[in-house]
C-alpha positions in Angstrom: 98.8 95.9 110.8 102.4 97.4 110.4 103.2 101.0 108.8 106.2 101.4 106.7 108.0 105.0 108.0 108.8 106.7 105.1 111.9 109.1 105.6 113.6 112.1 104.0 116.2 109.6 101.9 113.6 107.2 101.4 114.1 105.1 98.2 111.6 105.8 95.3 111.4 102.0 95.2 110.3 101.7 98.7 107.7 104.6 97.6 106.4 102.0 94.7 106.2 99.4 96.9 104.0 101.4 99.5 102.1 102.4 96.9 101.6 98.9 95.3 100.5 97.5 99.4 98.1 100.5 99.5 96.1 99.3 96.1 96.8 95.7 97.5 94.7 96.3 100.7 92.1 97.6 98.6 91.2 94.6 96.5 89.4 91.1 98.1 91.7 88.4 98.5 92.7 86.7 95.7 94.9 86.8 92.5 94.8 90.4 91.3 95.8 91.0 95.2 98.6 88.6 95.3 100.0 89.7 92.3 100.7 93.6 94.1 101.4 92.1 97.4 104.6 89.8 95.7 105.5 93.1 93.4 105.9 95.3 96.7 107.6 92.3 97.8 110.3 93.0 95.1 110.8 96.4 94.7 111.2 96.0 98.7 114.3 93.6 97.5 115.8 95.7 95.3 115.6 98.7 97.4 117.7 96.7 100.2 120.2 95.4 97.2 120.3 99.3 96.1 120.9 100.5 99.6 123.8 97.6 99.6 125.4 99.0 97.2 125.4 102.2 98.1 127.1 102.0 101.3 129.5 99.9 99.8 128.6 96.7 103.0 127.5 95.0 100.1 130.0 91.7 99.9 131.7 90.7 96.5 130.7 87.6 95.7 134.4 85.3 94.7 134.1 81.9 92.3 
C-alpha cells in the first residue's frame, strides 16, 4: 500500500484528498467507498492544475 508524503507546502487539497483515502479505507468495498476513492481522485487533480499554475509551466492553451 503507498503513503502520500505530506510536506511543509503541501496543498490543503492534497490534505482533503488524504483525508477522503483515509475514510475510504475504512468502509467495505462498494459504492459509499468508490464515491471517496474518485473524490480524492479529484481534488488530487486540482491540486496538480493549482501547482501548474503557480509555477507558471502551466501551457496556454491557443484556438
Amino acid at each position: 500500500m503507498a503513503h502520500m508524503q505530506i510536506s511543509r507546502g503541501t496543498s490543503a487539497w492534497l490534505l482533503q484528498a488524504k483525508d477522503f483515502l483515509i475514510e475510504a479505507r475504512r468502509l467495505k468495498p462498494g459504492p459509499a467507498r468508490n464515491e471517496l476513492r474518485e473524490v480524492a481522485r479529484v481534488l488530487r487533480e486540482i491540486a496538480e492544475l493549482e501547482a501548474e499554475s503557480a509555477s507558471g509551466s502551466g501551457r496556454a492553451k491557443t484556438s
